[in-house]
C-alpha positions in Angstrom: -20.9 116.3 105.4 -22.8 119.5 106.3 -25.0 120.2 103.1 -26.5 123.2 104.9 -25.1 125.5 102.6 -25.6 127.1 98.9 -22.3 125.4 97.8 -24.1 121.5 98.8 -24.5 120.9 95.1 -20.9 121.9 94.0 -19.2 121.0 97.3 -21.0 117.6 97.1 -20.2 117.4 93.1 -16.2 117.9 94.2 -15.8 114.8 96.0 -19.2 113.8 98.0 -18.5 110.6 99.7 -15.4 109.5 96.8 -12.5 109.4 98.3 -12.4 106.0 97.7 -13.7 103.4 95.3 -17.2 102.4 95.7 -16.1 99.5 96.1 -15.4 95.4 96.1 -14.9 93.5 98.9 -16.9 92.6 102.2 -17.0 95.5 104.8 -18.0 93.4 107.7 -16.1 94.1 111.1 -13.1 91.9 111.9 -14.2 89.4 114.6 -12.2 91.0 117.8 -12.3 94.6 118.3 -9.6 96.4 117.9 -8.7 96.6 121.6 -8.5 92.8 121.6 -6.5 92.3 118.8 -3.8 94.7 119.8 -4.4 93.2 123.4 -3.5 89.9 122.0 -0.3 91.6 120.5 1.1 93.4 122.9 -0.5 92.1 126.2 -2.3 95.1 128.1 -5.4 94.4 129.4 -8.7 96.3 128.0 -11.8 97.1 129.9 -15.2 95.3 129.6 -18.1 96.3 127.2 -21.0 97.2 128.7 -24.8 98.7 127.9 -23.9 102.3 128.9 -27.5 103.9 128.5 -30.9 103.1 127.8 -32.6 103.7 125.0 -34.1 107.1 125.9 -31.3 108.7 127.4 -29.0 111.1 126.0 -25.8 109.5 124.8 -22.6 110.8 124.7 -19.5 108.8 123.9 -17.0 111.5 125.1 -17.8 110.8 128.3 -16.5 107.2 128.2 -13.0 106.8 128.3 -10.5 105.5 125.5 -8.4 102.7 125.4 -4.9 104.2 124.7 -2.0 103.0 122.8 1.7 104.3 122.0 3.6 103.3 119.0 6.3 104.9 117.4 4.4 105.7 113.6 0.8 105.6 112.8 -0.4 105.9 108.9 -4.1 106.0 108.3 -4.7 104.1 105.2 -4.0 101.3 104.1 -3.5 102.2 100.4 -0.7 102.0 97.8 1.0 105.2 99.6 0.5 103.9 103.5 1.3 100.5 102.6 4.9 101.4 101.1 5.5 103.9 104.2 4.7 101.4 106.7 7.1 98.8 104.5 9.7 101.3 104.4 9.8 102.4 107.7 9.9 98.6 109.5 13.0 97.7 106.7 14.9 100.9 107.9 14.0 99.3 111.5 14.9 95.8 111.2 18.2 96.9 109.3 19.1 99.0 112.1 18.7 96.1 114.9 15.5 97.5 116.3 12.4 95.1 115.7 10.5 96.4 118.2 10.0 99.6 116.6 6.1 100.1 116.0 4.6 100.9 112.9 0.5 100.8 112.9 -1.4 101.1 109.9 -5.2 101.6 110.3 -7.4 101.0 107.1 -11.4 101.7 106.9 -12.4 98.7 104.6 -12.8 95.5 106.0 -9.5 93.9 104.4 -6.6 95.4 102.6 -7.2 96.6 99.4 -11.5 96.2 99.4 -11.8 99.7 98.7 -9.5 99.5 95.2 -10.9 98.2 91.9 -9.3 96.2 89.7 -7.9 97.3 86.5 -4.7 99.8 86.2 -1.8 100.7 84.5 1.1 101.1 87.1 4.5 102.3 86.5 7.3 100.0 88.5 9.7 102.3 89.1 8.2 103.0 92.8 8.0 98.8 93.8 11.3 98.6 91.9 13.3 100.3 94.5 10.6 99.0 97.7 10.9 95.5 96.7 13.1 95.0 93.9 12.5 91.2 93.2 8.6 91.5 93.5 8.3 89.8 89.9 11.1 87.7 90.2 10.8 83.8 89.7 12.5 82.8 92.5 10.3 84.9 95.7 8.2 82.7 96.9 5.8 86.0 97.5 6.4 87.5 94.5 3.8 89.3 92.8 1.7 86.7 90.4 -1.1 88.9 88.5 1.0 91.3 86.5 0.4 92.1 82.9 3.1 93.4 80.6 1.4 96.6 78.9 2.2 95.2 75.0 0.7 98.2 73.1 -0.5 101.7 73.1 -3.5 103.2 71.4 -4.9 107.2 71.8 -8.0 107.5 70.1 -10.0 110.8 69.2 -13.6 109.8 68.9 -16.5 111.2 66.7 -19.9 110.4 67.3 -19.5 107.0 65.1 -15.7 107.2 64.6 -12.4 107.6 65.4 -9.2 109.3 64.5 -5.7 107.5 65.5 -3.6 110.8 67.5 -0.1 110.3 68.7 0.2 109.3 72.3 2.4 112.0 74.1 6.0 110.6 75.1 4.4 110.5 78.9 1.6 108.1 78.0 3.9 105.6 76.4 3.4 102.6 78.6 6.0 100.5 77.8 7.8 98.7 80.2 4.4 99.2 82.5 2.2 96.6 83.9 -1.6 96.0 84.0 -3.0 94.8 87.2 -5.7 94.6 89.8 -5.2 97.1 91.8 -7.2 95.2 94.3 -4.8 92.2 94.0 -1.7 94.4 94.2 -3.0 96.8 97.4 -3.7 93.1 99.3 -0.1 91.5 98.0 1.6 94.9 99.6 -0.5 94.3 102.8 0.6 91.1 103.0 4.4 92.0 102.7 3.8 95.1 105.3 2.6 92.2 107.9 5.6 89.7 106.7 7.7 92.5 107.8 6.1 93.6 111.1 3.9 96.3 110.6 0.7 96.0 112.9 -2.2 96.6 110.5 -5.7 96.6 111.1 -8.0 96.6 108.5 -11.9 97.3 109.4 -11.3 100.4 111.9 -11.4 103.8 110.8 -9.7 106.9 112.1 -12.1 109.4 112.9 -10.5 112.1 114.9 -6.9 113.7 114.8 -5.7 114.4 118.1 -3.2 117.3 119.1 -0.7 117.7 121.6 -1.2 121.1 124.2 1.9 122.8 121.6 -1.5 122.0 118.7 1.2 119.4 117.2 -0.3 116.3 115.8 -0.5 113.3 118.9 -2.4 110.5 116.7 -5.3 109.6 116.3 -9.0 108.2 116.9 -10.6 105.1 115.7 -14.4 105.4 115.2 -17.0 104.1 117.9 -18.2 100.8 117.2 -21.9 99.9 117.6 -24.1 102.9 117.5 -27.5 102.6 116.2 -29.0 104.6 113.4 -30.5 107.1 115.9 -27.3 107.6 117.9 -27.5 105.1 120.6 -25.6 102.2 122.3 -25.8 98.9 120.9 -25.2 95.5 123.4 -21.8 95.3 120.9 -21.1 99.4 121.3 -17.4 99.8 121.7 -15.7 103.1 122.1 -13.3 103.8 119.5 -9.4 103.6 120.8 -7.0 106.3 120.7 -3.0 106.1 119.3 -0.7 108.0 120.2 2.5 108.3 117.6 5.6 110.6 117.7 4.4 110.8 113.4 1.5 110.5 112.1 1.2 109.8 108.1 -2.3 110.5 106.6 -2.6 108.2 103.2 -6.5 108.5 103.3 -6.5 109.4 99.3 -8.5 111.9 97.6 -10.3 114.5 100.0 -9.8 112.8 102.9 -12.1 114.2 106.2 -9.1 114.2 108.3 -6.4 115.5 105.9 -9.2 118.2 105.6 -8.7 119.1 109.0 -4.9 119.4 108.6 -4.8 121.1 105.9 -7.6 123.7 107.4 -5.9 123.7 110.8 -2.0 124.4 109.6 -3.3 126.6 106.7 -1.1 124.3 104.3 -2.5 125.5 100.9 -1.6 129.2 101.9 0.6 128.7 98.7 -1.0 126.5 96.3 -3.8 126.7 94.1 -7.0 125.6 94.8 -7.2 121.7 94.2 -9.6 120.4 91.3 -11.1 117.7 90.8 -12.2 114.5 88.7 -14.5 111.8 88.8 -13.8 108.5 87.4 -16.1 105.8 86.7 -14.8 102.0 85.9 -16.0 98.8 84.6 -14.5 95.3 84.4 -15.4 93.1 82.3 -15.0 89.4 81.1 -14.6 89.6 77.4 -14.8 86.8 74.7 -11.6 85.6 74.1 -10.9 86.1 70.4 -11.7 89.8 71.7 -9.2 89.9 74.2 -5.2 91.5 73.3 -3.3 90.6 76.5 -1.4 94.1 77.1 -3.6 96.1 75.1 -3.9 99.9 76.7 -6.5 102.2 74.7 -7.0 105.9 75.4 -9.4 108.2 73.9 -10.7 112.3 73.6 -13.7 113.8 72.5 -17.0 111.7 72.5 -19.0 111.5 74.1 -17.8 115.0 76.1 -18.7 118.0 74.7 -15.7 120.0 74.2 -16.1 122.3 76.9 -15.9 119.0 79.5 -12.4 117.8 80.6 -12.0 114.2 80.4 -11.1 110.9 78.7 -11.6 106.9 78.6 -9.4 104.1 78.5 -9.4 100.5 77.8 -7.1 97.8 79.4 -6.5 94.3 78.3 -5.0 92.3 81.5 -5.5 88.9 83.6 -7.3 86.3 81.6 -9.7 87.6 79.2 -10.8 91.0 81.7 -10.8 94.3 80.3 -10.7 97.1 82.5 -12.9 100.0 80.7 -13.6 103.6 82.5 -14.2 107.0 81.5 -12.8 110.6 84.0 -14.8 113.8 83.6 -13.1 117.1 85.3 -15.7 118.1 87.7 -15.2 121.9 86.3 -17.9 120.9 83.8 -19.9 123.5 83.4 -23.7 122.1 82.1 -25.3 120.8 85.6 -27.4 118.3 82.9 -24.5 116.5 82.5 -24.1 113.0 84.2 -20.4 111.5 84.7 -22.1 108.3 84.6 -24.3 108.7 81.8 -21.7 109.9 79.9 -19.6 106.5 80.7 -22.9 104.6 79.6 -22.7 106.2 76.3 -19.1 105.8 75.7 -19.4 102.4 75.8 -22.1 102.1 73.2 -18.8 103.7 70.5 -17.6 101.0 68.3 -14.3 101.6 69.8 -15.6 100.4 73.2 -18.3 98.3 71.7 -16.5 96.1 69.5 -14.9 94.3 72.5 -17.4 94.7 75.3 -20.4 93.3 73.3 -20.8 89.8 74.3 -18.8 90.1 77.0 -20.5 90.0 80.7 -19.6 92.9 83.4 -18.2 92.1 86.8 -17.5 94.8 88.3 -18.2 98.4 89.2 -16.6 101.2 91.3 -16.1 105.4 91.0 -14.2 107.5 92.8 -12.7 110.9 92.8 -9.7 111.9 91.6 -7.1 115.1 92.3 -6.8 116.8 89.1 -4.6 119.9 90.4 -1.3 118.3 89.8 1.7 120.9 90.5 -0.2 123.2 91.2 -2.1 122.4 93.5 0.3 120.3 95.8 -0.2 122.1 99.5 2.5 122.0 102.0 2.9 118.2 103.0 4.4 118.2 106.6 3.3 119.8 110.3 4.1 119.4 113.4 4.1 115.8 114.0 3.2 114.5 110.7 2.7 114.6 107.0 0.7 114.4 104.0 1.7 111.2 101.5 -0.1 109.5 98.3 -3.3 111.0 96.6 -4.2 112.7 99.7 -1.6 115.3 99.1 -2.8 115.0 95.0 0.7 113.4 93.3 -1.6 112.1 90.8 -0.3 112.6 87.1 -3.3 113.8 85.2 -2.3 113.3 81.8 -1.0 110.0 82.4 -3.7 108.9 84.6 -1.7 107.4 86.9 -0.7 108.1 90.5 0.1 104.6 92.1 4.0 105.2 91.6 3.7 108.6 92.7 1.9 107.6 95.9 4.4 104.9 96.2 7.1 106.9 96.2 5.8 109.7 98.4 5.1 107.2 101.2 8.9 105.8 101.0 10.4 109.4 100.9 8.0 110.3 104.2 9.4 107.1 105.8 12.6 107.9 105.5 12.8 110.9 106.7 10.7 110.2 109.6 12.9 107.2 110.5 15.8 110.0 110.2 14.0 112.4 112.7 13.0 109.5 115.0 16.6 108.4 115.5 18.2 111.3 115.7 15.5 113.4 118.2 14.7 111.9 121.5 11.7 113.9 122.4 9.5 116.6 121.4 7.9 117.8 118.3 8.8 116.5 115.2 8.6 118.4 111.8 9.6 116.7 108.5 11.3 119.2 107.0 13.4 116.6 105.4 10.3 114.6 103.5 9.6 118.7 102.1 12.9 118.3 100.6 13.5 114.8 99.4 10.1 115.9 97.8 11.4 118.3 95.7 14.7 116.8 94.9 12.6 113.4 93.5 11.3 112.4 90.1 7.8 112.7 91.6 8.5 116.8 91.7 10.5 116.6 88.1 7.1 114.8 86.3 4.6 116.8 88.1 6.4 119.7 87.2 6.6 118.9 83.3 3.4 118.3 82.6 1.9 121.1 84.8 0.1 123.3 82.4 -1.8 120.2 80.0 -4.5 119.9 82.7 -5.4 123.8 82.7 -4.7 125.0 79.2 -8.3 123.2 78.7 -9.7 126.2 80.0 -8.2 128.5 76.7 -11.3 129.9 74.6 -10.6 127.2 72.0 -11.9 124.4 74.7 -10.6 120.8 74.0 -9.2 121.9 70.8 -6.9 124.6 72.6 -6.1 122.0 75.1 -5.0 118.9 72.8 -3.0 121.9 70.7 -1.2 123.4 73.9 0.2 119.7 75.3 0.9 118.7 72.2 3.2 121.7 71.7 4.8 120.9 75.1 4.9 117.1 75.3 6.6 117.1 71.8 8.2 119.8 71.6 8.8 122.2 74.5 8.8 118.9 76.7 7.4 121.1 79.9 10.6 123.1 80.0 8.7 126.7 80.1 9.1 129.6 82.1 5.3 129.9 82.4 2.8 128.0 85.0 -1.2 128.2 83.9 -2.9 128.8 86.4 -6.3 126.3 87.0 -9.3 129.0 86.6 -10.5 128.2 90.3 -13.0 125.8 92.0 -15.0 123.3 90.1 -18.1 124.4 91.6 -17.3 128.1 90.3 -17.6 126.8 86.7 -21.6 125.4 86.9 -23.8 127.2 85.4 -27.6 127.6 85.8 -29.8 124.5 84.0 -31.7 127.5 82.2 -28.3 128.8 80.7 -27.5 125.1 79.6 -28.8 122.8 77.1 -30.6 119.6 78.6 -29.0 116.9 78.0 -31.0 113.3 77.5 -29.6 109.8 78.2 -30.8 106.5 76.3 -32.2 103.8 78.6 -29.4 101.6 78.9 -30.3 98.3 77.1 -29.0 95.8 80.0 -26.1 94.7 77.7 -23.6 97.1 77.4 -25.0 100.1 79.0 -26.9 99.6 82.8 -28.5 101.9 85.1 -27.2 102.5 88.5 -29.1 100.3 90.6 -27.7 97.6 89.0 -24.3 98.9 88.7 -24.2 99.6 92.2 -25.2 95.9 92.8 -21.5 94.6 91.2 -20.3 96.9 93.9 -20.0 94.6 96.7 -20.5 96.6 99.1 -22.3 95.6 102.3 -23.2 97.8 104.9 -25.0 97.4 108.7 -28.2 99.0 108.2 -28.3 100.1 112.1 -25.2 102.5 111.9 -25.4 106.4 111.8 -25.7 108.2 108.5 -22.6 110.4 107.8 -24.2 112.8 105.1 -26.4 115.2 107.1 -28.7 117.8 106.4 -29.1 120.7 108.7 -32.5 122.1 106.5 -34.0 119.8 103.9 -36.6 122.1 102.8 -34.0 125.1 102.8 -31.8 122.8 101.0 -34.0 122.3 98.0 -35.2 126.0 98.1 -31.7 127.2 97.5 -30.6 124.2 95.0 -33.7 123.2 92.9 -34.8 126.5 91.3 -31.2 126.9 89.5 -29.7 123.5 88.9 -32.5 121.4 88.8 -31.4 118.3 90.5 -27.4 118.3 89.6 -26.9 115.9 92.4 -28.9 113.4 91.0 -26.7 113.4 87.9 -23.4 114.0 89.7 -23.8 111.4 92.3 -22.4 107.7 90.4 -24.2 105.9 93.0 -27.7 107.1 93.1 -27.4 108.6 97.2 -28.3 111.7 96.4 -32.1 112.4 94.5 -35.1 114.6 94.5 -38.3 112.6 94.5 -41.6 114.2 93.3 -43.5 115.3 95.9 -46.9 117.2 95.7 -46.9 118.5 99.2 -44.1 120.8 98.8 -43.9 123.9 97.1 -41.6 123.2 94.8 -42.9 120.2 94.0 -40.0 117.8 94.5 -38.2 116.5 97.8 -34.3 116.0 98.6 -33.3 112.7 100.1 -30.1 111.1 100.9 -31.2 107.6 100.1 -28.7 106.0 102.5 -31.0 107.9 105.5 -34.6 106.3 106.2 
């Protein structure tokens, strides 16, 4: 990330580094590379590793060759969305006779589904039609950890209080099932490997690579076993290139090389600007005579002021583990405001606090969320691949839920690549069919009737204006307007000065309910080498807090649910404070 700029605070605040959960699950490095276990697969031989400068010299991977591989699809991410692709694509193979068709799915954690937390509401309709008997009694490998969602609670809350609202029709969850998304992201990667798909999990793709027509050729993995400072390691191994007739990019929310597509083949010339959220998520193991098996709880208003988009939930699933989180819209506007202080105080409302207190928290994790809906959908296919899941923002704002969605995307883009594959024995590809199963699917009918609850929060009458409006339409208009709101523009444009905004103050948390980072951080899981280079970069520092401090204050030490970002005091600067990245030393 370049934070060089005047936009660092609010380009940071967008997204940062959450386009994923921060997350469970061990990040070490599979024991073989990469080149070995694909060696092992399909039998070509790889070249040696080797100490390729000393420690002085100037290092430059480029000049090392790749090891190169060809295979028919490759998906980066190993996700709800890439998973179901991959899936897709090898049943439409195997039916067909051809088994030797390749699909390879690269995923950055360390195993399939470390970079989900647990805790969601999914819709089936998507794993319905992928694997239709993935509950049923009599798989063998059928999916154990569901919970049938039982009941449905929205919630408006008050200070101390709370007022019982009706749940719009699209937030009835019946028929829905709670799970660990975790749990249900490793169950589909164990399915995509039953079935053939090659995945490797612990290598991510760090470069797109084009074709001389600038259509998409693949892919880069990332080099292996660079030190902190940018040189070779005894294990350094140079990342591996694949080559793919289609590429599918499932990275998720603000992906670094859907980015680069989407910058490269101008594929938001006709959208809005995409918005964002940031959501922040607890599990817990609750008392028992606490616990409602099925339970889903949704609430508005406290502790968000009511020009701040947002909500909390509560699931009851598993044995005796509540999920609990709270989303704030990133278009808030008072740079005081912490997303993660503000979850600390929600969970201190008797709503939340009647069920957590005695209970002991497990888990932690944030990540960001695309809030543009419709809107803000860009053009999902170029020349020699596509966009699919969250990564192309399917995500269903007012029902929180994009799983289905993503789901369903990555089967559509399957399809229609294995129709393009079959059908055109060389050259570019472009999937113009995947454009229009898009828009003939139920993923384009929901998105599209619930378009305008996310922005009509921006009307002069705030949250009020907003619960008002998608009332009106999810009762009674049921999204079938002529009209499309239009989102007011970026989530950085919205943040004003700390001078114009009221200070806001957060409680210690009391180590019971409430924690501060640090310790939240610690349920994370996470485990990184140390000796690795840093991927958030500063070009300036000093310029960095010259241009920031004076008018926000420090907004990326509230915005940032992980503590990485923080100004320290420091007496030998003018300004009397110092930025760090705390992940640099």
């Amino acid at each position: 990330m370049n934070v060089n700029s005047p936009q660092l605070s609010t380009t940071t605040r967008q997204c940062g580094d959450m386009s994923t959960w921060l997350l469970l699950g061990s990040l070490s490095r599979p024991r073989l590379s990469l080149a070995q276990s694909i060696a092992q697969r399909r039998e070509f031989s790889i070249s040696v590793p080797r100490r390729l400068a000393d420690v002085d010299d100037v290092f430059d991977p480029s000049t090392i060759d790749r090891e190169t591989d060809e295979v028919d699809v490759c998906i980066v991410g190993g996700g709800p969305a890439g998973l179901s692709a991959a899936i897709r694509l090898k049943q439409l193979a195997n039916e067909a006779g051809n088994e030797d068709f390749r699909v390879l799915l690269l995923e950055k954690a360390g195993e399939i589904g470390a970079h989900i937390l647990s805790g969601a509401v999914i819709e089936p309709t998507a794993i319905n039609e992928l694997i239709p008997d993935w509950l049923a009694e009599d798989n063998e490998n059928r999916f154990e950890h569901a919970t049938p969602a039982t009941g449905d609670k929205m919630r408006f809350l008050t200070k101390s209080g709370s007022i019982p609202i009706p749940a719009p029709p699209q937030m009835n969850n019946h028929g829905n099932y709670i799970v660990s998304l975790n749990q249900f992201t490793k169950w589909l990667g164990e399915r995509a490997e039953e079935i053939g798909v090659e995945v490797y999990p612990g290598f991510a793709a760090s470069e797109v690579l084009y074709r001389p027509d600038g259509s998409v050729q693949g892919v880069a993995t990332n080099d292996l076993g660079i030190s902190r400072h940018g040189k070779p390691k005894d294990s350094f191994e140079r990342g591996m290139e694949f080559h793919a007739r289609i590429t599918l990019f499932a990275e998720g929310c603000h992906g670094s090389l859907t980015k680069q597509i989407i910058k490269k083949f101008d594929l938001r010339s006709e959208s809005q600007p995409q918005t964002y959220g940031l959501g922040v998520k607890e599990v817990w193991e609750v008392q028992p005579e606490k616990f409602q098996k099925g339970q889903v709880t949704h609430s508005l208003g406290y502790p968000l002021s009511t020009d701040t988009y947002g909500g909390g939930w509560m699931y009851h699933f598993g044995d005796n583990l509540v999920s609990v989180g709270l989303v704030v819209g990133l278009d808030y506007p008072n740079p005081w405001l912490s997303p993660y202080g503000e979850f600390q105080k929600m969970k201190h409302h008797p709503v939340y606090k009647s069920v957590l207190e005695g209970g002991k928290c497990i888990s932690y994790g944030a990540r960001a969320l695309n809030e543009g809906g419709f809107q803000s959908i860009p053009k999902v296919a170029f020349p020699g691949g596509a966009l699919i899941g969250d990564t192309a923002g399917f995500l269903n704002v007012p029902k929180i839920k994009g799983t289905h969605t993503a789901m369903k995307s990555g089967m559509l883009a399957a399809e229609a690549t294995w129709n393009a594959l079959v059908n055109t024995d060389a050259g570019t590809i472009f999937l113009y069919d995947y454009e229009d199963a898009l828009r003939k699917s139920w993923i384009w009918k929901e998105l599209k009737a619930v378009r305008n609850m996310r922005p009509s929060f921006h009307s002069p009458l705030k949250l009020y204006g907003g619960i008002l409006y998608s009332g009106l339409e999810a009762f009674i208009l049921k999204g079938k307007v002529p009209w499309t709101l239009k989102h007011k523009g970026t989530d950085y444009s919205a943040t004003k000065t700390a001078d114009e905004c009221p200070k806001i103050e957060y409680e210690k948390p009391d180590g019971k309910i409430s924690f501060d980072i640090l310790t939240s951080v610690s349920r994370t899981g996470t485990n990184h080498e140390e000796d690795q280079p840093v991927h958030l970069q500063v070009k300036d520092w000093d310029k960095h807090a010259e241009m920031e401090w004076p008018k926000y204050k420090g907004i990326e030490n509230r915005f940032c649910p992980a503590g990485v970002y923080e100004y320290v005091e420091d007496e030998t600067k003018d300004l009397g404070v110092r930025f760090q990245i705390n992940a640099q030393k």
